[in-house]
N, C-alpha and C positions, 0 to 999 in steps of 0.2 A: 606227812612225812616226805621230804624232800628226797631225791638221790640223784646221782650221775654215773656214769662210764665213763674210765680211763681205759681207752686201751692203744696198747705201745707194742710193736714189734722187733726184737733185736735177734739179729742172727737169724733169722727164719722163725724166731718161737715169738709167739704170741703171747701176751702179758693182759688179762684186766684187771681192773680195779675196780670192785662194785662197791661204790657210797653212800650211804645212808643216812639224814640226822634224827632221830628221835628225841621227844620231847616229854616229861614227867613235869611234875606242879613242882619241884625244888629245882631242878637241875634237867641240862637238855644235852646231847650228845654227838659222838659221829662213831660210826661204825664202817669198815673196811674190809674188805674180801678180796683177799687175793688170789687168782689164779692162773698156773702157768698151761695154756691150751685148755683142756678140762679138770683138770686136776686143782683143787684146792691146795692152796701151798702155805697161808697165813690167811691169821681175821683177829682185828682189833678192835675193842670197841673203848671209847675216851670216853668219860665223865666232864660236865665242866657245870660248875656251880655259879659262876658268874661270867662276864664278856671275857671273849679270846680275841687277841690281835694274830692274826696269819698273814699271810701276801697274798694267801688265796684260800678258797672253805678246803677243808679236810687237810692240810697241807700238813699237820703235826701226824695226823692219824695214817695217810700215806707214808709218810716217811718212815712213822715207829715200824711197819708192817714189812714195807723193804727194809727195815735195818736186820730183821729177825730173820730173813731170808738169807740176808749178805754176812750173819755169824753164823749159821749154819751152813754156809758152801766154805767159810775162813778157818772153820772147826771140822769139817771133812778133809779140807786139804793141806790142814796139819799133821792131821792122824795118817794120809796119806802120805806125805812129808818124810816123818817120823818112820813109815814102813818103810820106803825106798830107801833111805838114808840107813838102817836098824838102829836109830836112839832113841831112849827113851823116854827120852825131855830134852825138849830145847830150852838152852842155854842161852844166855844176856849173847855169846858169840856167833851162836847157829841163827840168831833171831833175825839177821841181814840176810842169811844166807837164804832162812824160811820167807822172808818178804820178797826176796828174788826169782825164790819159785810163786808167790802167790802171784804173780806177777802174769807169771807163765799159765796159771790157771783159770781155764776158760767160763768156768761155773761161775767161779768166785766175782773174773771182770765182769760177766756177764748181769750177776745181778748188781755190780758196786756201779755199771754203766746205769743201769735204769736207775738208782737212786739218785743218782747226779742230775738222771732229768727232772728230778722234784725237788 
């Protein structure tokens, strides 16, 4: 079984990426661990039943892991949003206004930054 560390610092917070590929008689894998400092925060694991093209190994499986991160800080600071503002839904209108606060939110860049570096 193969693995690597990624690990990325943004803003002062520490980010790894624990990788793993595992391997079965049909089908061989990657598995991902993400954590922000100690804390567990996502973990994916890919199936692939035949050859993958990447740019680089784990490159799909990193990425899906930050993606799950980066909707969950996009889905807090909506609901966030939604409080400050008191609506109840955002509208086809409020929805600029809501990407102009996401903009403004430090969570949300924080982890949409890390995904960009993968």
């Amino acid at each position: 079984m193969k693995t690597m560390i990624y690990e990325k610092i943004i803003n002062g917070i520490d980010f790894t990426l624990f990788c793993s590929t595992w391997k079965t008689r049909n089908s061989w894998g990657h598995e991902v661990t993400f954590y922000q400092g100690t804390n567990q925060i996502g973990r994916i694991k890919l199936r692939y039943y035949n050859r993958t093209w990447e740019s680089y190994e784990y490159r799909t499986a990193i990425r899906l892991v930050i993606m799950e991160a980066v909707d969950r800080a996009k889905a807090l600071a909506r609901e966030a949003f939604k409080r400050l503002n008191g609506y109840k839904i955002i509208t086809k209108k409020r929805s600029a206004e809501f990407l102009a606060y996401l903009k403004t939110d430090p969570i949300y860049q924080m982890f949409n930054s890390l995904y960009n570096m993968f």
